[in-house]
Steps between C-alpha positions, in 0.01 A plus 500: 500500500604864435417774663530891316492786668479810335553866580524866365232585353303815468397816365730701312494794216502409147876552381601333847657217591408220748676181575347146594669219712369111523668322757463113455539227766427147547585240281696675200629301211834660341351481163213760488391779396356780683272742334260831511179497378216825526156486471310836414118536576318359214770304357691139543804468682826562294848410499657797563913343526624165588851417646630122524774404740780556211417872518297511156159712480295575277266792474155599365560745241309780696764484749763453355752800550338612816458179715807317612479149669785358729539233724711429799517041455682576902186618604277377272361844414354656211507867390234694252689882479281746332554805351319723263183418615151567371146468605462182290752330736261479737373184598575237767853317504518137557837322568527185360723176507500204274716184457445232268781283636527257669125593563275770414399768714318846449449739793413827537464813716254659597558803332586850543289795392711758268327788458646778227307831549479862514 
């Protein structure tokens, strides 16, 4: 079982930054990959980056530029930095963790509001 705890979320002005952390503990595979997702009122959750425990991500295409995702595999501890942000970055933030070896696994948060307005 894993446990994720998230913090650092908030309200903030568009054009500001904000920055996420996802703690995970329990039982934590060393292949996996850790990842952000955001879900904004009226629409499905998204992948908004992804990170796997050789340090590569991968980022939605609205992000990419602005967000940055890092992990610390000593601490087993995600990061989502944002900068430049807008009101359509709004939406809840749900840290995720998957494995698909030697079993699969898919937990979550259970999410963080970012708010982006003036």
């Amino acid at each position: 079982q894993v446990q994720l705890v998230e913090s650092g979320g908030g309200v903030v002005q568009p054009g500001g930054s904000l920055g996420l952390s996802c703690a995970a503990s329990g039982s934590i595979f060393r292949l996996n990959v850790m990842a952000w997702y955001r879900q904004a009122p009226g629409k499905q959750r998204e992948v908004v980056a992804t990170i796997d425990s050789g340090g590569r991500t991968n980022y939605a295409d609205s992000v990419k530029g602005r967000f940055n995702i890092a992990r610390d595999n000593a601490k087993n501890t995600v990061y989502l930095q944002m900068s430049s942000l807008n009101p359509e970055d709004t939406a809840v933030y749900y840290c995720n963790y998957q494995t698909t070896w030697p079993l699969k696994y898919d937990y979550w948060g259970q999410g963080t509001q970012v708010t982006v307005s003036s």
